[in-house]
PQR file of N, CA, C, O and H, with PARSE charges and radii, in Angstrom:
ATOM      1  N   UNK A   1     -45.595  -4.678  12.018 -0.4000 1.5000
ATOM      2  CA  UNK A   1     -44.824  -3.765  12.840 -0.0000 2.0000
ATOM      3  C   UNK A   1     -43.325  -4.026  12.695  0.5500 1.7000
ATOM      4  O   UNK A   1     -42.445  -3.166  12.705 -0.5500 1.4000
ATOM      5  N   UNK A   2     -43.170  -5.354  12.558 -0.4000 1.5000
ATOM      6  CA  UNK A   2     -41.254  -5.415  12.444 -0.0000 2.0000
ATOM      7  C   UNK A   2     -41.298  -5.225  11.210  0.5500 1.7000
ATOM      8  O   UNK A   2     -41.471  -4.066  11.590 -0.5500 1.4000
ATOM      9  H   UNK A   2     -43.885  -6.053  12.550  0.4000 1.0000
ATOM     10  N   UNK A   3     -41.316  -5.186  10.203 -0.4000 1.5000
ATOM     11  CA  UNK A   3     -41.523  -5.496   8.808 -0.0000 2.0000
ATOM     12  C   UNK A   3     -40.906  -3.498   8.664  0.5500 1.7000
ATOM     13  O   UNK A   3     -40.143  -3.043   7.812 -0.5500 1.4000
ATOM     14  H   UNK A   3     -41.176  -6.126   9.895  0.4000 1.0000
ATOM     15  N   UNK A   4     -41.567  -2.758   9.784 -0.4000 1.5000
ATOM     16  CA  UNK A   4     -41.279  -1.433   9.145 -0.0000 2.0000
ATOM     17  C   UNK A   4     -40.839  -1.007  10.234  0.5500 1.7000
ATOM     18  O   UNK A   4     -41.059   0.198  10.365 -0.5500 1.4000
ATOM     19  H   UNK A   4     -42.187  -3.127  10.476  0.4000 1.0000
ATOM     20  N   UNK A   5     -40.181  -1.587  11.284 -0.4000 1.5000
ATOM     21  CA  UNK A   5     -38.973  -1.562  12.141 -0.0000 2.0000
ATOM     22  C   UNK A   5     -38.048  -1.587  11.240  0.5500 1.7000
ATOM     23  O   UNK A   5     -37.745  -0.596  10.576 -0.5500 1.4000
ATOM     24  H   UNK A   5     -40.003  -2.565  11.178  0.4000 1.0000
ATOM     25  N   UNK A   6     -37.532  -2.664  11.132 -0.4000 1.5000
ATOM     26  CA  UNK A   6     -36.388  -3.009  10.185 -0.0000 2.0000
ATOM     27  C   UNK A   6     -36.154  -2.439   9.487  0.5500 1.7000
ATOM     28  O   UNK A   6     -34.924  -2.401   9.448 -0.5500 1.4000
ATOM     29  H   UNK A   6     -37.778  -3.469  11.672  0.4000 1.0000
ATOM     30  N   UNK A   7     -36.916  -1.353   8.150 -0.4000 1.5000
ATOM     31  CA  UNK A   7     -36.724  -0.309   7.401 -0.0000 2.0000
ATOM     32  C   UNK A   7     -36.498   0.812   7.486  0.5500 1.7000
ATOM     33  O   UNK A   7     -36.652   1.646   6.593 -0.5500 1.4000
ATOM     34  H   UNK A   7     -37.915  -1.384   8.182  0.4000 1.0000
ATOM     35  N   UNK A   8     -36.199   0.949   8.304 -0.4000 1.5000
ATOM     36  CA  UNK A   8     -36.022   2.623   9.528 -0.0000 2.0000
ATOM     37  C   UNK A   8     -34.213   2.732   9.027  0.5500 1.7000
ATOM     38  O   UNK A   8     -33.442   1.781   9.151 -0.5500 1.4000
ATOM     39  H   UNK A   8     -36.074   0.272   9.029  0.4000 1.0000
ATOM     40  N   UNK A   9     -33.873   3.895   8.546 -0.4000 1.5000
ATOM     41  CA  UNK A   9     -32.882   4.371   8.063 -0.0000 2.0000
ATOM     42  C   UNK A   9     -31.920   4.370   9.444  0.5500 1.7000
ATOM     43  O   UNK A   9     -32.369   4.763  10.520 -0.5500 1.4000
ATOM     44  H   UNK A   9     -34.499   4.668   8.445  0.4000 1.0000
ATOM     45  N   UNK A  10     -30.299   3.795   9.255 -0.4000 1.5000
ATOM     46  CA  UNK A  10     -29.874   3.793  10.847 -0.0000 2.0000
ATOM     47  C   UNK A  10     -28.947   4.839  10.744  0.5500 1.7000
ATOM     48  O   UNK A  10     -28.468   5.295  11.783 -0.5500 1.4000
ATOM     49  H   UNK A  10     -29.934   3.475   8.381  0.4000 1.0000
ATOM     50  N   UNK A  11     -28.535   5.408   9.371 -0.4000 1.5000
ATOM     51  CA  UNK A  11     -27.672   6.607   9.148 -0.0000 2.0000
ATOM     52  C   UNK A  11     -26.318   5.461   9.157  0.5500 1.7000
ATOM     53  O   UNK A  11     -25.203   5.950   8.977 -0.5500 1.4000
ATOM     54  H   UNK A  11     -28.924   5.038   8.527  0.4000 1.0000
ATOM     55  N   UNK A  12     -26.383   4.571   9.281 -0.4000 1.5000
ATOM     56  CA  UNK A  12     -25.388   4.154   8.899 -0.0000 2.0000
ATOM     57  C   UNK A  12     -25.191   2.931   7.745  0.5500 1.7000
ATOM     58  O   UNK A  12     -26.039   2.040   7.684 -0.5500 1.4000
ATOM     59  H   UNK A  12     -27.289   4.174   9.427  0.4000 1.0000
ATOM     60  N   UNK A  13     -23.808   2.937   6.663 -0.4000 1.5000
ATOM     61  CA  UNK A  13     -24.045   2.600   5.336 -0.0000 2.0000
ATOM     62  C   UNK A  13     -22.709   2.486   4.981  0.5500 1.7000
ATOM     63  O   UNK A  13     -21.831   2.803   5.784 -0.5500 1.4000
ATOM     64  H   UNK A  13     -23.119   3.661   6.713  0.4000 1.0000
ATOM     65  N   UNK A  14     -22.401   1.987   3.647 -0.4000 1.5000
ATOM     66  CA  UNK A  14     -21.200   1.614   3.078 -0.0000 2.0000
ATOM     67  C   UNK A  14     -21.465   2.915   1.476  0.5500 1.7000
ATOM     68  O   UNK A  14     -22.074   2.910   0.406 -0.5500 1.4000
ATOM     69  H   UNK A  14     -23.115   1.730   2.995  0.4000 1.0000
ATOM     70  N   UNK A  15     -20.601   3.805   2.220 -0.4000 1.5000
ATOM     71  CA  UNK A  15     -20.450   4.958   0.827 -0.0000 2.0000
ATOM     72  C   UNK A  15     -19.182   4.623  -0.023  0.5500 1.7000
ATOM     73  O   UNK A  15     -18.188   5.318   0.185 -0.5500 1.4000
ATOM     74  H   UNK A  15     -20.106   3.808   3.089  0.4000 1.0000
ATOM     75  N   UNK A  16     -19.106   3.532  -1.052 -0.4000 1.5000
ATOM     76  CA  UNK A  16     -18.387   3.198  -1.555 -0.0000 2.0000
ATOM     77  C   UNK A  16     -18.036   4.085  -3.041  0.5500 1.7000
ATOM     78  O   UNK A  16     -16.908   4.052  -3.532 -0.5500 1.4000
ATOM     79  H   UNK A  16     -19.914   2.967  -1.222  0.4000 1.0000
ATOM     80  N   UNK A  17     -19.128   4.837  -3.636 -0.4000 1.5000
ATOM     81  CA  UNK A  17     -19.045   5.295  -4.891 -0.0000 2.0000
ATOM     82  C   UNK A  17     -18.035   6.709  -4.717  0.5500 1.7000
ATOM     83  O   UNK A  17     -17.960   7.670  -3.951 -0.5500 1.4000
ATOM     84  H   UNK A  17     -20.044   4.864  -3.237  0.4000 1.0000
ATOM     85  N   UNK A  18     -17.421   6.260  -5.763 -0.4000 1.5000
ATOM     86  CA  UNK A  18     -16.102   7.184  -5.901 -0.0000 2.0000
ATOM     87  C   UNK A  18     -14.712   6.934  -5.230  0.5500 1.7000
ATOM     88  O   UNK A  18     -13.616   7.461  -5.421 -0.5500 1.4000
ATOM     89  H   UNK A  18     -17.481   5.479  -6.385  0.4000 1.0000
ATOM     90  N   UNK A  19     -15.136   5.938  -4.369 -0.4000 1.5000
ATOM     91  CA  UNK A  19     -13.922   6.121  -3.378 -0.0000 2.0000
ATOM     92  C   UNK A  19     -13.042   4.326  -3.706  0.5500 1.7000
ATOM     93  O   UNK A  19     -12.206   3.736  -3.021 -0.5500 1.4000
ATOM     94  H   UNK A  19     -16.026   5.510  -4.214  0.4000 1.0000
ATOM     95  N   UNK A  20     -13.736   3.915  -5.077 -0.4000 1.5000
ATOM     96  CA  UNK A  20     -12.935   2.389  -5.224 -0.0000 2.0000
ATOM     97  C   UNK A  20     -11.360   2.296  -5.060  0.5500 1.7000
ATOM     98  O   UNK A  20     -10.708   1.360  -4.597 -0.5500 1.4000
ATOM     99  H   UNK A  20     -14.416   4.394  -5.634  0.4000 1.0000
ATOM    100  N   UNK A  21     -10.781   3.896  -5.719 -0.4000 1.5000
ATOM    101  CA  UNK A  21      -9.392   3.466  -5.503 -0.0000 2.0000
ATOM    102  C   UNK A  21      -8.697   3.463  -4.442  0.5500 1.7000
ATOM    103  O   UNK A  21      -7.647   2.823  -4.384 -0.5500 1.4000
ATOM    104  H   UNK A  21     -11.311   4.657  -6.094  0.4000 1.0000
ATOM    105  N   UNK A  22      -9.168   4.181  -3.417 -0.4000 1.5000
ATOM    106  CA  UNK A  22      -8.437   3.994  -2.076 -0.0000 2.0000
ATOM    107  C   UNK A  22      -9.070   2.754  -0.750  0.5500 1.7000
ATOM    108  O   UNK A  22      -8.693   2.400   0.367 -0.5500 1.4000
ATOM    109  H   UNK A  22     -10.022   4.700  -3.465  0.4000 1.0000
ATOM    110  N   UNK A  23     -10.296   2.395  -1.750 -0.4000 1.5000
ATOM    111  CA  UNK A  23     -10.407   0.865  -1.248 -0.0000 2.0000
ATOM    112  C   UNK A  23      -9.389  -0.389  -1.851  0.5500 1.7000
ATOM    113  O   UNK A  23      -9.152  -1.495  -1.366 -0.5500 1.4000
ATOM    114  H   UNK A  23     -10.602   2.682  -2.658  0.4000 1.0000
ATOM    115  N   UNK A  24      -8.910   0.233  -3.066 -0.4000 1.5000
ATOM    116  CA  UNK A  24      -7.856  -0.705  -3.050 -0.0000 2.0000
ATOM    117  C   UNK A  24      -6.888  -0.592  -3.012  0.5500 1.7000
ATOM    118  O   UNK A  24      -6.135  -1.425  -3.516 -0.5500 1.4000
ATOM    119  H   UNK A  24      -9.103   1.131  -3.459  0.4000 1.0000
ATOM    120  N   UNK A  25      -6.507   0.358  -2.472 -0.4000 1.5000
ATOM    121  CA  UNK A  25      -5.242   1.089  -1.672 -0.0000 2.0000
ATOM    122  C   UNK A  25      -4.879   0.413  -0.666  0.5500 1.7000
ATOM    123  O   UNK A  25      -3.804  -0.102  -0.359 -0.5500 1.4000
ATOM    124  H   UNK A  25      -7.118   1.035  -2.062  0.4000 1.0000
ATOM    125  N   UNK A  26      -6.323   0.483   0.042 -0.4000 1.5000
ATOM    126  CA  UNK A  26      -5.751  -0.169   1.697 -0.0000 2.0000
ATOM    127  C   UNK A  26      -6.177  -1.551   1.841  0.5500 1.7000
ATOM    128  O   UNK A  26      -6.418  -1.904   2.996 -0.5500 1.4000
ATOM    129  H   UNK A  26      -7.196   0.901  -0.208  0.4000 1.0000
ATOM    130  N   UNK A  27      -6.344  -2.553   0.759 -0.4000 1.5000
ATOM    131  CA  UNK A  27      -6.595  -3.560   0.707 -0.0000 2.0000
ATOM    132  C   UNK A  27      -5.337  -4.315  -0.226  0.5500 1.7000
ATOM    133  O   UNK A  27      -4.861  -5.448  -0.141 -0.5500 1.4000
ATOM    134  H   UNK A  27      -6.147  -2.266  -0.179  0.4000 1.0000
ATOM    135  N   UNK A  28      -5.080  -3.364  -0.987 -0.4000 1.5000
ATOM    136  CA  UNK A  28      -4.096  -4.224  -1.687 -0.0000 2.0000
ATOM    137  C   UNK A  28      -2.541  -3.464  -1.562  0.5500 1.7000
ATOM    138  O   UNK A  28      -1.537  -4.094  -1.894 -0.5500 1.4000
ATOM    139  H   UNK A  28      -5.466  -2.445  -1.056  0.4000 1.0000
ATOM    140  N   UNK A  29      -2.456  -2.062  -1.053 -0.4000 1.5000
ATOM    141  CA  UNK A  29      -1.118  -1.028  -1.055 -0.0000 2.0000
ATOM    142  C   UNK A  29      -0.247  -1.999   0.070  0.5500 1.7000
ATOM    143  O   UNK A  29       0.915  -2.336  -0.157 -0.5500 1.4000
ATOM    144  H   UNK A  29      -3.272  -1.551  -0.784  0.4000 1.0000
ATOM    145  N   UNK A  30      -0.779  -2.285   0.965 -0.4000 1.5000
ATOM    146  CA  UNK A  30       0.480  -2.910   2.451 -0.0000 2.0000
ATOM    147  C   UNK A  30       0.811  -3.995   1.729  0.5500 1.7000
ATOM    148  O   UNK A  30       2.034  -3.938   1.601 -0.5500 1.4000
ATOM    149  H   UNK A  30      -1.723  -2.011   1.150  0.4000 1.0000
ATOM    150  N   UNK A  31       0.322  -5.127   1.088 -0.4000 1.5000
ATOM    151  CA  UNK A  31       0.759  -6.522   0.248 -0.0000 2.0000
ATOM    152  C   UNK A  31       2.388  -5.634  -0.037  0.5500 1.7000
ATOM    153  O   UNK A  31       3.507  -5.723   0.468 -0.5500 1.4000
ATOM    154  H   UNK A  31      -0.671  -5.174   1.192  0.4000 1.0000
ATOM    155  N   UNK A  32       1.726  -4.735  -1.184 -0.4000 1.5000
ATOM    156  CA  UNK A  32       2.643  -4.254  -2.746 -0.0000 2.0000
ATOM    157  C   UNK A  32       3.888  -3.504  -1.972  0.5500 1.7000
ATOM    158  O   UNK A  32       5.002  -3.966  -2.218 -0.5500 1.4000
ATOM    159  H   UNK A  32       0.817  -4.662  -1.594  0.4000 1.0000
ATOM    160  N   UNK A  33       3.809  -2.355  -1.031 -0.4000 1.5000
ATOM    161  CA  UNK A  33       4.685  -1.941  -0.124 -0.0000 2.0000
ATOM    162  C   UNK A  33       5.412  -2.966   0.085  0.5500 1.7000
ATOM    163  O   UNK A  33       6.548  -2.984  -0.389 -0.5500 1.4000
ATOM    164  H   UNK A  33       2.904  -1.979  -0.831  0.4000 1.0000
ATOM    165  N   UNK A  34       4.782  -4.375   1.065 -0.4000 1.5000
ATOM    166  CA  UNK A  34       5.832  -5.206   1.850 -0.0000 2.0000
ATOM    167  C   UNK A  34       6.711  -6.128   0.855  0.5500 1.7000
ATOM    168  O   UNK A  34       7.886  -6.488   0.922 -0.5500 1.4000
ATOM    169  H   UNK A  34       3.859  -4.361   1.450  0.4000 1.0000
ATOM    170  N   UNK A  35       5.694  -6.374  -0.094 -0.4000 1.5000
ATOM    171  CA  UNK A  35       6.669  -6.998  -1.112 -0.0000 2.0000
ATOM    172  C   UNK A  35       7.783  -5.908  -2.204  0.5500 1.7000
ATOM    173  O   UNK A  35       8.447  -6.366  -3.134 -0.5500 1.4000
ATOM    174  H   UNK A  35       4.739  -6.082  -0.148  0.4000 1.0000
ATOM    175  N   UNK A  36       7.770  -5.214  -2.012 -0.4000 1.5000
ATOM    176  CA  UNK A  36       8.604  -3.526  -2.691 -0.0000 2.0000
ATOM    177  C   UNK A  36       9.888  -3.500  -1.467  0.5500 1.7000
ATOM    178  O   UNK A  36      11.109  -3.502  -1.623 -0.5500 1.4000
ATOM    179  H   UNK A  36       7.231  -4.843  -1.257  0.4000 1.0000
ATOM    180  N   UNK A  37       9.168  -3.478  -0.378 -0.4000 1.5000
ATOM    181  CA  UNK A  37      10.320  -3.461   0.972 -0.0000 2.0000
ATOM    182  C   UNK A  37      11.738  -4.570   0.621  0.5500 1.7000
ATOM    183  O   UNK A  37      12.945  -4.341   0.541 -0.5500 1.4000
ATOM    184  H   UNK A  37       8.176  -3.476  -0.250  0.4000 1.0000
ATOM    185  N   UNK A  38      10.738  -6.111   0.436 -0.4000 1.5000
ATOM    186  CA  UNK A  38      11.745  -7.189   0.408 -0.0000 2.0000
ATOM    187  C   UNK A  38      12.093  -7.264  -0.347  0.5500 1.7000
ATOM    188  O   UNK A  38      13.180  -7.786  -0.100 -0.5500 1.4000
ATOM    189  H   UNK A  38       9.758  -6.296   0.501  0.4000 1.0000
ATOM    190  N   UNK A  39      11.989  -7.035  -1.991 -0.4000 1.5000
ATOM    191  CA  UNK A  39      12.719  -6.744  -3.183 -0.0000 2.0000
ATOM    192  C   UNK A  39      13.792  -5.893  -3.032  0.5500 1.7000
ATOM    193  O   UNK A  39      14.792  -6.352  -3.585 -0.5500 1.4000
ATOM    194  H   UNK A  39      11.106  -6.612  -2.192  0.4000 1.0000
ATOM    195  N   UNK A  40      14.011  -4.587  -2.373 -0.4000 1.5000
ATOM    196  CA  UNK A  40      14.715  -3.361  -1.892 -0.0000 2.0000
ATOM    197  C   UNK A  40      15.384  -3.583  -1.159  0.5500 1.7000
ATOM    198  O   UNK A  40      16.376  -2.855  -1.181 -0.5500 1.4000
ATOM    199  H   UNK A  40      13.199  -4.214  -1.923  0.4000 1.0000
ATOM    200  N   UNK A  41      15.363  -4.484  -0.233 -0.4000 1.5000
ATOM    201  CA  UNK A  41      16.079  -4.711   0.613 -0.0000 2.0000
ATOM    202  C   UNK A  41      17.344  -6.087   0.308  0.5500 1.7000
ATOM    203  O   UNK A  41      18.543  -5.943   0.548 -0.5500 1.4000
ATOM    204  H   UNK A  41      14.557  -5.076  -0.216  0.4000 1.0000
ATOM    205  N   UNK A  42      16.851  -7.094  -0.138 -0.4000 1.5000
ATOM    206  CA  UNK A  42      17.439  -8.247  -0.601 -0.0000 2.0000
ATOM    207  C   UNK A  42      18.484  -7.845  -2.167  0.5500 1.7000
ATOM    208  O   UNK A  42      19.481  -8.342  -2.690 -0.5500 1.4000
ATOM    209  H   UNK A  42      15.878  -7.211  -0.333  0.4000 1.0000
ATOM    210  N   UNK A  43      17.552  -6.664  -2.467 -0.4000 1.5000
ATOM    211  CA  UNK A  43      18.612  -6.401  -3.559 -0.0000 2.0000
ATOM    212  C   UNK A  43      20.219  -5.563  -3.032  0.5500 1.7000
ATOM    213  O   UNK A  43      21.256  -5.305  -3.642 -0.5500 1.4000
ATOM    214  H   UNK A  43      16.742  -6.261  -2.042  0.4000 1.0000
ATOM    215  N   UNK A  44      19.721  -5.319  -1.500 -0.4000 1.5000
ATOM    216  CA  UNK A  44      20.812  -4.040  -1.195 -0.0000 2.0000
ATOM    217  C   UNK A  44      21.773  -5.243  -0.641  0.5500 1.7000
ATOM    218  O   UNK A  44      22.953  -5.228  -0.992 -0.5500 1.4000
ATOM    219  H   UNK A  44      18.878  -5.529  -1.005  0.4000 1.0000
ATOM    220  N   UNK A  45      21.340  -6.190   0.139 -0.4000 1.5000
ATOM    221  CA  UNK A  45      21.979  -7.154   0.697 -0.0000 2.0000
ATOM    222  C   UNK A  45      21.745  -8.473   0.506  0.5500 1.7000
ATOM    223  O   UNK A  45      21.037  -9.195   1.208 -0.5500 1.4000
ATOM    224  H   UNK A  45      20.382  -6.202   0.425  0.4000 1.0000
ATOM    225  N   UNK A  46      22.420  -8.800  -0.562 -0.4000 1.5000
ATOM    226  CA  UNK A  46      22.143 -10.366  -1.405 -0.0000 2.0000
ATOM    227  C   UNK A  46      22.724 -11.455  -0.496  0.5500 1.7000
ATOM    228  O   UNK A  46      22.039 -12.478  -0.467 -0.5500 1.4000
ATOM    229  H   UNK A  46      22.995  -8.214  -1.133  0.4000 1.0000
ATOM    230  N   UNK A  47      23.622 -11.460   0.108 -0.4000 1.5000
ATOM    231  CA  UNK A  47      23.465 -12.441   0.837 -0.0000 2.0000
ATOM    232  C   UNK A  47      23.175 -12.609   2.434  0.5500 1.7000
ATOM    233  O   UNK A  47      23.927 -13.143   3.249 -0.5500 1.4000
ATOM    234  H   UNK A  47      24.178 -10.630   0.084  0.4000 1.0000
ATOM    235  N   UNK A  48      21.918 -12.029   2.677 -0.4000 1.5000
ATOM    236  CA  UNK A  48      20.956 -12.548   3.733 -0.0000 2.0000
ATOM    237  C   UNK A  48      20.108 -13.365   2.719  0.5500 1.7000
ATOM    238  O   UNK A  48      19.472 -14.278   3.246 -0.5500 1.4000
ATOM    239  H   UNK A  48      21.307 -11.594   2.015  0.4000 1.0000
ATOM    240  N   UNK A  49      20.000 -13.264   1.702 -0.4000 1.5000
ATOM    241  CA  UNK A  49      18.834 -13.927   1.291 -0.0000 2.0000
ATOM    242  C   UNK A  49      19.193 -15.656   0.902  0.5500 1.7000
ATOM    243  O   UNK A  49      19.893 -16.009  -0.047 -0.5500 1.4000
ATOM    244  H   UNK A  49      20.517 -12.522   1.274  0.4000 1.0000
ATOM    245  N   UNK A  50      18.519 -16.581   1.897 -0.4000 1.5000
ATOM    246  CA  UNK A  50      18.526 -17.594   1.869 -0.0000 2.0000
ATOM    247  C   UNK A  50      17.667 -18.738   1.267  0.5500 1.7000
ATOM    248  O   UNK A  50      16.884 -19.122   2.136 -0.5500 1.4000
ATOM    249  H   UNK A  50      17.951 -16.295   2.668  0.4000 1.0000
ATOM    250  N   UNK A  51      17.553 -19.265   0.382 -0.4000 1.5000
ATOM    251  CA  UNK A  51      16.116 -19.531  -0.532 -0.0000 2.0000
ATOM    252  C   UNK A  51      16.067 -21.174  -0.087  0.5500 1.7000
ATOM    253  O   UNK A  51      15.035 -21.826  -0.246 -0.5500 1.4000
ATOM    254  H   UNK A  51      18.189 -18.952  -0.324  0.4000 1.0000
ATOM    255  N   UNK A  52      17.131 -21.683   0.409 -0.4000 1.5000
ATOM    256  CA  UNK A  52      17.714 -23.195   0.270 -0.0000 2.0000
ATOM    257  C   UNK A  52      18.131 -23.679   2.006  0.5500 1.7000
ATOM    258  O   UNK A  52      18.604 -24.791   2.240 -0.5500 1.4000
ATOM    259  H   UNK A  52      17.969 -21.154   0.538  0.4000 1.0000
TER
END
Protein backbone atom coordinates (compact mmCIF):
# COMPACT_ATOMS: atom_id res chain seq x y z
CA UNK A 1 0.00 0.00 0.00
CA UNK A 2 2.82 2.70 0.63
CA UNK A 3 4.89 1.39 -2.07
CA UNK A 4 1.92 2.84 -4.46
CA UNK A 5 1.17 5.78 -2.20
CA UNK A 6 4.37 7.19 -2.84
CA UNK A 7 3.95 6.83 -6.70
CA UNK A 8 0.91 8.90 -7.02
CA UNK A 9 1.78 11.84 -9.39
CA UNK A 10 1.75 15.24 -7.02
CA UNK A 11 1.63 17.55 -10.23
CA UNK A 12 4.42 18.90 -8.91
CA UNK A 13 8.14 18.68 -10.66
CA UNK A 14 11.28 20.36 -11.85
CA UNK A 15 10.53 21.34 -15.76
CA UNK A 16 13.99 22.06 -16.50
CA UNK A 17 14.20 21.08 -20.37
CA UNK A 18 14.62 24.02 -22.48
CA UNK A 19 14.76 26.44 -19.96
CA UNK A 20 18.87 25.78 -18.98
CA UNK A 21 19.68 29.25 -20.03
CA UNK A 22 17.68 31.25 -17.81
CA UNK A 23 18.63 28.81 -15.07
CA UNK A 24 21.81 30.20 -15.52
CA UNK A 25 20.77 33.49 -15.75
CA UNK A 26 19.49 33.64 -12.35
CA UNK A 27 22.13 31.64 -10.86
CA UNK A 28 24.99 33.06 -12.35
CA UNK A 29 23.54 36.86 -14.07
CA UNK A 30 23.46 38.81 -10.25
CA UNK A 31 27.41 37.43 -9.58
CA UNK A 32 28.31 38.93 -13.40
CA UNK A 33 25.95 42.19 -13.00
CA UNK A 34 27.56 42.90 -9.42
CA UNK A 35 30.89 42.32 -10.54
CA UNK A 36 30.13 44.61 -14.07
CA UNK A 37 28.62 47.25 -11.40
CA UNK A 38 32.15 47.36 -9.46
CA UNK A 39 34.32 47.35 -12.52
CA UNK A 40 31.97 50.49 -13.82
CA UNK A 41 32.00 52.08 -11.09
CA UNK A 42 35.75 52.00 -9.77
CA UNK A 43 36.64 52.74 -13.26
CA UNK A 44 34.46 56.09 -13.09
CA UNK A 45 36.02 56.84 -9.67
CA UNK A 46 39.59 55.49 -9.19
CA UNK A 47 40.27 56.77 -6.19
CA UNK A 48 37.66 55.27 -3.82
CA UNK A 49 39.22 52.24 -4.70
CA UNK A 50 41.35 51.10 -1.86
CA UNK A 51 43.17 47.67 -2.33
CA UNK A 52 45.92 48.34 0.60
Amino acid sequence: MQKAFLRQPTGIGWKVQGKRRFWLAAWFGPAVLTLLGAVLYFDQFPSRLDLF
